[in-house]
C-alpha positions, 0 to 999 in steps of 0.5 A: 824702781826699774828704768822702764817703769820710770820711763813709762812714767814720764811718758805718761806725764807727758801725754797727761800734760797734753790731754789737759791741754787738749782735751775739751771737756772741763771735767775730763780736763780735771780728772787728767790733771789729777792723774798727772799730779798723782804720777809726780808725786810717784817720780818725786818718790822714786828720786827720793825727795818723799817730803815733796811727794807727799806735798805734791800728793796733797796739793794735787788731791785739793786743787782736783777736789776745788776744780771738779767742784767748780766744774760741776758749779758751772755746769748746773749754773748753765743749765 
């Protein structure tokens, strides 16, 4: 992977962790952390530690499922 692309990639990362922290609807705020999780486990790839990708990716996809299922919960109940 090239530095540039590696560079992007924490840049993104960055910018993610401050959308989530940021941003004030629930569900956006969820999809961003997805994104997050999805870029680190893209850099844990590229330093070579797949087994932690693989786990990051894992976890990632099923916190973001559970949350935009409570998300969506919250909402109906609200209404």
């Amino acid at each position: 992977m090239p530095d540039w692309l590696v560079f992007l990639l924490l840049t993104l990362l960055i910018v993610a962790a401050l959308g989530v922290i940021f941003i004030r609807s629930l569900l956006y705020a969820v999809i961003i952390f997805g994104g997050f999780s999805l870029i680190m486990a893209l850099l844990w790839q590229h330093f070579n530690a797949p087994d932690i990708a693989i786990m990051e990716a894992a976890v990632g996809v099923g916190t973001t499922v559970l949350m935009v299922a409570v998300v969506t919960r919250i909402r109906r109940a609200q209404e």
